[in-house]
C-alpha positions in Angstrom: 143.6 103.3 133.7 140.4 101.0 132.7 138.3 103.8 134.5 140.0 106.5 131.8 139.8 104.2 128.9 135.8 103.6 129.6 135.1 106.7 130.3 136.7 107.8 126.7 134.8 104.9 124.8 131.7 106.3 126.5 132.8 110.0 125.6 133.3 108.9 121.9 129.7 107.3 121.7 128.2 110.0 122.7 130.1 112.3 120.5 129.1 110.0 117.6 126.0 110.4 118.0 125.8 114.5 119.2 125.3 116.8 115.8 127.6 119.1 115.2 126.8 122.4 114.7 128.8 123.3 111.5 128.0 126.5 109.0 126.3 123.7 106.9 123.9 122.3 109.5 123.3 125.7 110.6 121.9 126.6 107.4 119.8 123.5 107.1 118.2 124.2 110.6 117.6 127.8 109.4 116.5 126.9 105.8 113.9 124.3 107.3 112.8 127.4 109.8 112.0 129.5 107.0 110.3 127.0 104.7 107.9 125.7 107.4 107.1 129.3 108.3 106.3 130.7 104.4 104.5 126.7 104.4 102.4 127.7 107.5 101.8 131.3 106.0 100.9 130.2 102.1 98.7 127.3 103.2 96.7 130.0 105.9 96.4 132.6 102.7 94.9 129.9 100.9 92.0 128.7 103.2 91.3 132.5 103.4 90.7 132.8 100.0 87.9 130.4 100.1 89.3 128.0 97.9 89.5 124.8 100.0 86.8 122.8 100.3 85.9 123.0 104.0 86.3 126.8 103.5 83.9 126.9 100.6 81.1 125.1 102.4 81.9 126.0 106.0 84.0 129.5 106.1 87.8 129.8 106.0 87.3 130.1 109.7 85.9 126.8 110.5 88.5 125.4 108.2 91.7 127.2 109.3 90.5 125.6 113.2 89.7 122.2 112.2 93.0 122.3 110.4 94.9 123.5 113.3 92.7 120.6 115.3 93.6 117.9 113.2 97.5 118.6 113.4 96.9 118.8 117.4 95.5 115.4 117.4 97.9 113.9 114.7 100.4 114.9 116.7 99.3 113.2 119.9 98.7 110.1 117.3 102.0 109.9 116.6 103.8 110.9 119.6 101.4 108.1 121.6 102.6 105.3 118.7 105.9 106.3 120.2 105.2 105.7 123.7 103.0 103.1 123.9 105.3 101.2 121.7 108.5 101.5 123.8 106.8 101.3 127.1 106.3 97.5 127.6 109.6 97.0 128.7 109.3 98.9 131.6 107.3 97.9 134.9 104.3 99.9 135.3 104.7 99.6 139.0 107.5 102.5 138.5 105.4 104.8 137.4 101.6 103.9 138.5 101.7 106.0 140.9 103.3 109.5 139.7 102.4 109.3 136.2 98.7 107.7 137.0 97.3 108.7 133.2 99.9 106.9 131.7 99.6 104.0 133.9 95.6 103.3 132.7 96.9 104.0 128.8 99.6 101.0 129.4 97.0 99.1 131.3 94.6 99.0 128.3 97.3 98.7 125.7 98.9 96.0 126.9 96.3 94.0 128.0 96.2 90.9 125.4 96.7 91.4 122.1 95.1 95.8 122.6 98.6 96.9 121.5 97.9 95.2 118.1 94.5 96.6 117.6 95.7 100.3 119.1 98.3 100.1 115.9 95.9 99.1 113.2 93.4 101.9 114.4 95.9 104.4 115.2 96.8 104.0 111.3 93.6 104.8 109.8 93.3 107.5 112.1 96.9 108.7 111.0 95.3 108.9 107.1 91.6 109.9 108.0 93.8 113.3 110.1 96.0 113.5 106.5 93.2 113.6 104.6 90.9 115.7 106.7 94.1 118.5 106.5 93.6 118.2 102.7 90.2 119.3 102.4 90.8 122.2 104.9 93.9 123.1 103.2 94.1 121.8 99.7 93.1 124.3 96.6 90.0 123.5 94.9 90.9 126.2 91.9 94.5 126.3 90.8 93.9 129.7 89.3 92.8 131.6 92.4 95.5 134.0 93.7 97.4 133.5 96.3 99.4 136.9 98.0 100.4 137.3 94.4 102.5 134.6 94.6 103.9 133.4 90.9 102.3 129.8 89.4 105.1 127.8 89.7 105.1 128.5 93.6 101.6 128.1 93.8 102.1 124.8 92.0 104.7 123.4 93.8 103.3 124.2 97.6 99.5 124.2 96.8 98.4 122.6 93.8 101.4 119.5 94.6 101.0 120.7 98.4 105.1 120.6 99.4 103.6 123.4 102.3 101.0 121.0 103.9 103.6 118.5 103.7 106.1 120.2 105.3 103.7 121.6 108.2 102.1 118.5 108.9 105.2 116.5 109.3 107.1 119.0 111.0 104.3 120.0 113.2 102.3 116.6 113.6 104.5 113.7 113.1 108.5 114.4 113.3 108.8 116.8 116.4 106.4 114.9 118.5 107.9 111.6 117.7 110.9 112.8 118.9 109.9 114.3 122.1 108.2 111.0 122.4 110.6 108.3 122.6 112.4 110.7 124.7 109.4 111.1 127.6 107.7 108.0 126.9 105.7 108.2 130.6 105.2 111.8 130.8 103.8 112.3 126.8 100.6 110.0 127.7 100.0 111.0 131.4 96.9 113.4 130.3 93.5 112.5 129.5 93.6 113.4 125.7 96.2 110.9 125.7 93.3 108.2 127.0 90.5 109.6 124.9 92.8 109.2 121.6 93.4 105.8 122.7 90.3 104.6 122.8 89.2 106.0 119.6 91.7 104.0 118.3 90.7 100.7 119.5 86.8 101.9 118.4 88.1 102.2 115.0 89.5 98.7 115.0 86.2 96.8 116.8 84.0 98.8 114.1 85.9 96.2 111.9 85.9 98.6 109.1 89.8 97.2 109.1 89.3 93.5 109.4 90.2 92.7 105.8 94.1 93.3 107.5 93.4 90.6 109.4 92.6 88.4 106.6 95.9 88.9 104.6 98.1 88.7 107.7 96.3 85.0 107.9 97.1 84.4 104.3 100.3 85.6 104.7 101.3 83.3 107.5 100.1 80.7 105.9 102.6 81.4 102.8 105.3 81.8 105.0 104.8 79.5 107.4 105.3 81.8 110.7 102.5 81.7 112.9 100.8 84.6 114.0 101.7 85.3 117.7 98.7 86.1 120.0 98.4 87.0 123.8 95.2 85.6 123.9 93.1 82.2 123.0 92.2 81.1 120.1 88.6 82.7 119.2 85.7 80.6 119.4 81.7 80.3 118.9 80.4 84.1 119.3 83.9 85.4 119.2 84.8 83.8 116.0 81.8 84.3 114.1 81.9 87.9 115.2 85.7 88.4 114.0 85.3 86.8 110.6 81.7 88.5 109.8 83.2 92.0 110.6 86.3 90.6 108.1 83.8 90.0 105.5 82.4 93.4 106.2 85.0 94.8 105.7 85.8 93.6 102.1 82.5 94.5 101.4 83.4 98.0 102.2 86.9 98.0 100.8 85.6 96.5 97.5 82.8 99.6 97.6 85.6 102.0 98.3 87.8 100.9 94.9 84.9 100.7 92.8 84.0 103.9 93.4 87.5 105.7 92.9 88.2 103.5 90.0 85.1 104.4 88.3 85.5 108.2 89.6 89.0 108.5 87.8 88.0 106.7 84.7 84.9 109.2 84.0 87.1 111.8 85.3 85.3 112.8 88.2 87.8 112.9 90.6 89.8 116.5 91.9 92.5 115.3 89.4 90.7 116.6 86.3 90.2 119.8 88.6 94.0 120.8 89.6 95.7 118.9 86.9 93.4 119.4 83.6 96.1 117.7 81.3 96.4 114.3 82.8 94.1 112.1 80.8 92.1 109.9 83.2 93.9 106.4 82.1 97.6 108.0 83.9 95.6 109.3 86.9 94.6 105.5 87.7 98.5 104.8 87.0 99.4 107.6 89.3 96.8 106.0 92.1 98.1 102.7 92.2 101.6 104.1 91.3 101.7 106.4 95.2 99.7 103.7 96.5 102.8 101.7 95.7 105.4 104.1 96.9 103.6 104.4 100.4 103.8 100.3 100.4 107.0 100.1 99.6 108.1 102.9 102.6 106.2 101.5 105.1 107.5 97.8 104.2 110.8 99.3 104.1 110.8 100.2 107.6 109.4 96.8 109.3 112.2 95.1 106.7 115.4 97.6 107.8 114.1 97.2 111.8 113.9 93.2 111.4 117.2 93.0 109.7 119.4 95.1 112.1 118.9 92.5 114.8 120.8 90.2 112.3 124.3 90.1 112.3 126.2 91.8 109.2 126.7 89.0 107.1 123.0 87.5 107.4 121.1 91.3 106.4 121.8 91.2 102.4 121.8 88.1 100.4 121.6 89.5 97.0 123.4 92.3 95.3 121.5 94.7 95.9 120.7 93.6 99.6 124.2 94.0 100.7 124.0 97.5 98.8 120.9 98.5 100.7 122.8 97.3 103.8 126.0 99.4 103.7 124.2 102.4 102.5 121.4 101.9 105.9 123.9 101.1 108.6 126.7 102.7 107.3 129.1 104.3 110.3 127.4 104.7 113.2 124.1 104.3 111.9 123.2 108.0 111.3 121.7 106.6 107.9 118.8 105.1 109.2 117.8 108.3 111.5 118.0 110.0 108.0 115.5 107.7 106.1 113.1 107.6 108.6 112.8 111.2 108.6 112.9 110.9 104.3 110.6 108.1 104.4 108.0 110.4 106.8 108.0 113.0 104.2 107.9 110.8 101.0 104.8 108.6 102.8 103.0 112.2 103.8 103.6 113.8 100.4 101.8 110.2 98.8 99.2 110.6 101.2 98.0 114.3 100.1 98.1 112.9 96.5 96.3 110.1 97.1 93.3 112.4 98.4 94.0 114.8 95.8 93.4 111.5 93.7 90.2 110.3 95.5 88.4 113.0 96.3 85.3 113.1 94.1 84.6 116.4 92.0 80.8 115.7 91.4 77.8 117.9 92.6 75.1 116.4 94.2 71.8 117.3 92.9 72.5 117.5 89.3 71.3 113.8 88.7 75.5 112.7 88.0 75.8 111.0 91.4 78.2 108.2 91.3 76.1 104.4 91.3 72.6 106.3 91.5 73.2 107.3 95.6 71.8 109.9 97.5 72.9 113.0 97.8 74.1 113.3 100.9 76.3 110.3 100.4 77.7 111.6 97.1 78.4 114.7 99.0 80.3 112.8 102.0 82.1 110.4 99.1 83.1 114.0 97.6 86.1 114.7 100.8 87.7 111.1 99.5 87.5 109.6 102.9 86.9 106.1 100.8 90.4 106.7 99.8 92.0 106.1 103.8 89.9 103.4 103.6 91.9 101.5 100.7 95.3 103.5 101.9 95.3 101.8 105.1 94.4 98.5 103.7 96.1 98.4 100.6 99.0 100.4 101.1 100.2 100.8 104.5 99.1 97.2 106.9 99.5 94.6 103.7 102.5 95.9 103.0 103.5 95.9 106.6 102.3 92.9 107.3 104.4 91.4 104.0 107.7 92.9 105.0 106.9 91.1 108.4 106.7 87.7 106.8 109.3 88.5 104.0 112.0 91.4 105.4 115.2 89.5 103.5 112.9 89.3 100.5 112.1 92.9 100.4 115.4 94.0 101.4 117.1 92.2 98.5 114.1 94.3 95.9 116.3 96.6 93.4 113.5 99.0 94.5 114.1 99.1 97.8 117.8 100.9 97.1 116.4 102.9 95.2 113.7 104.4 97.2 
């Protein structure tokens, strides 16, 4: 009799969790089929027009395959987040010896405080691949045809870029973080695996990040929680080296800003190309404004993962808190599935307008480079790369790292329900 009634409790777990293929879902799955095929279509017509930047200098060859590249490698970004992250649990003895690849990513990862440093450099990397797509696939002229397609199609999937959205989160985020957490070992047992994890912690020694670091100390500070470490405390080289690659890098974050704030006020940013009518005061709204949206997202998810260890009654401690808190974990929890993948799509849709935003519309040559600089640097500042830079800082690890010191407090934000 306890054997029966188990085995139904399990049996109604699993059903509560298994989706149901009704004539509505059906339609969805189709519907989402068709949209990232016509995406995957519209966005290849485009680059073979011309009228992307990569296409314009290069060839719509060269940027139709370093397109397809980038989504390769994002998607081994993400799906590797997804291993690396829920493999410390298990012993490495289990699988050391079938699954030998995976064995010498967990053995670098988790060796001090590596799995830190993989995350902050596998996040740049995440908007320096975002941001790469959007030069290969983003229009340059609104106007150019497209298959004949009519404006307001044009405007919504290329000029607003809904169809790099969907493809890139589809095809280099959602599916492969799925497939992920499902085959943690097997995903990172091959050597691109490796090689994409050590690129990753490159990024973070080049320091280019470091700034992170300082806010994180700030914030602890504020909050009083001490920053956990797997290692000792720095000292002599070590610390000097830390904090002058900290200061580096506000030097470069502070070079980054002043150059898209000074970009967007004179108007020489890809804004004034693709949306003529927006006078250059909203597009420094509209920067800080996504810049904002992707902070909030990303703080949102840290918040919703710290509170759900909490019991009920301790998640929500204001109005809107406890709103936020029966909306998320509502039933069997199906919610929070559904704003991850919502939250994926917002963040990547913020992220192609921020380097629509960014990326500089000036020709170098002409004597109207930006500060004076050469023209090889005005034409690398042209792709908008300066704009991962402040991004990641600005608007993806601070507001992670708040959320960390402060989930209740962000939790309980009137924005937070909304978004």
């Amino acid at each position: 009799m306890s054997d029966d009634h188990d085995t139904t409790k399990e049996s109604s777990a699993d059903d509560s969790h298994d989706v149901k293929l009704t004539p509505f879902t059906i339609f969805r799955y189709v519907a989402s089929i068709a949209l990232l095929i016509f995406s995957i279509i519209i966005v290849g017509a485009l680059i073979f027009t011309g009228n992307t930047r990569v296409a314009k200098e290069t060839n719509s060859w060269v940027a139709l395959i370093v397109c397809i590249l980038a989504i390769v490698w994002l998607s081994m970004i993400e799906g590797q987040q997804a291993s690396l992250v829920g493999l410390p649990p298990v012993d490495p003895d289990l699988y050391k010896d079938s699954h030998p690849l995976t064995y010498k990513n967990a053995a670098l990862a988790f060796k001090g405080d590596n799995l830190d440093r993989y995350l902050m450099g596998r996040q740049f990397m995440v908007l320096l691949v975002v941001f790469v797509i959007n030069q290969c696939a983003g229009p340059l002229d609104p106007k150019v045809d497209v298959l004949g397609l009519p404006d307001g199609v044009k405007f919504v999937f290329l000029d607003i870029g809904l169809g790099m959205v969907i493809f890139t989160c589809i095809l280099g985020q959602l599916t492969t973080q799925v497939n992920a957490s499902y085959c943690m070992i097997d995903f990172i047992n091959n050597y691109f695996a490796l090689f994409t994890l050590y690129v990753a912690m490159g990024v973070e020694f080049s320091g280019v990040m470091h700034s992170s670091y300082l806010i994180q100390n700030i914030l602890s500070a504020m909050s009083g929680k001490p920053i956990i470490s797997n290692e000792e405390p720095r000292t002599g080289f070590t610390f000097a080296f830390f904090w002058g690659r900290v200061v580096m890098s506000i030097a470069i974050l502070g070079f980054c800003l002043a150059v898209t704030l000074v970009a967007l006020f004179n108007g020489d940013t890809m804004v004034s190309v693709k949306y003529p009518g927006i006078p250059n005061g909203v597009s420094v709204f509209l920067f800080f404004f996504f810049m904002a949206i992707v902070g909030m997202l990303e703080a949102m998810q840290i918040a919703f993962f710290a509170v759900a260890k909490l019991p009920a009654d301790e998640r929500g401690t204001s109005f809107f808190g406890r709103k936020t808190c029966d909306l998320l974990f509502k039933g069997n929890g199906q919610n929070l599935p559904g704003f991850m993948i919502g939250r994926q799509l917002t963040v990547v849709f913020s992220f192609f307008l921020v380097a629509s935003i960014t990326g500089l519309n000036i020709t170098p040559g002409e004597g109207n480079n930006i500060f004076g600089i050469k023209d090889g640097a005005q034409a690398f500042l042209n792709y908008g790369f300066h704009g991962a830079v402040i991004t990641t800082i600005l608007a993806s690890i601070s507001w992670q790292l708040a959320a960390s010191a402060y989930p209740i407090a962000f939790l309980n934000n009137p924005a937070t329900y909304v978004l």
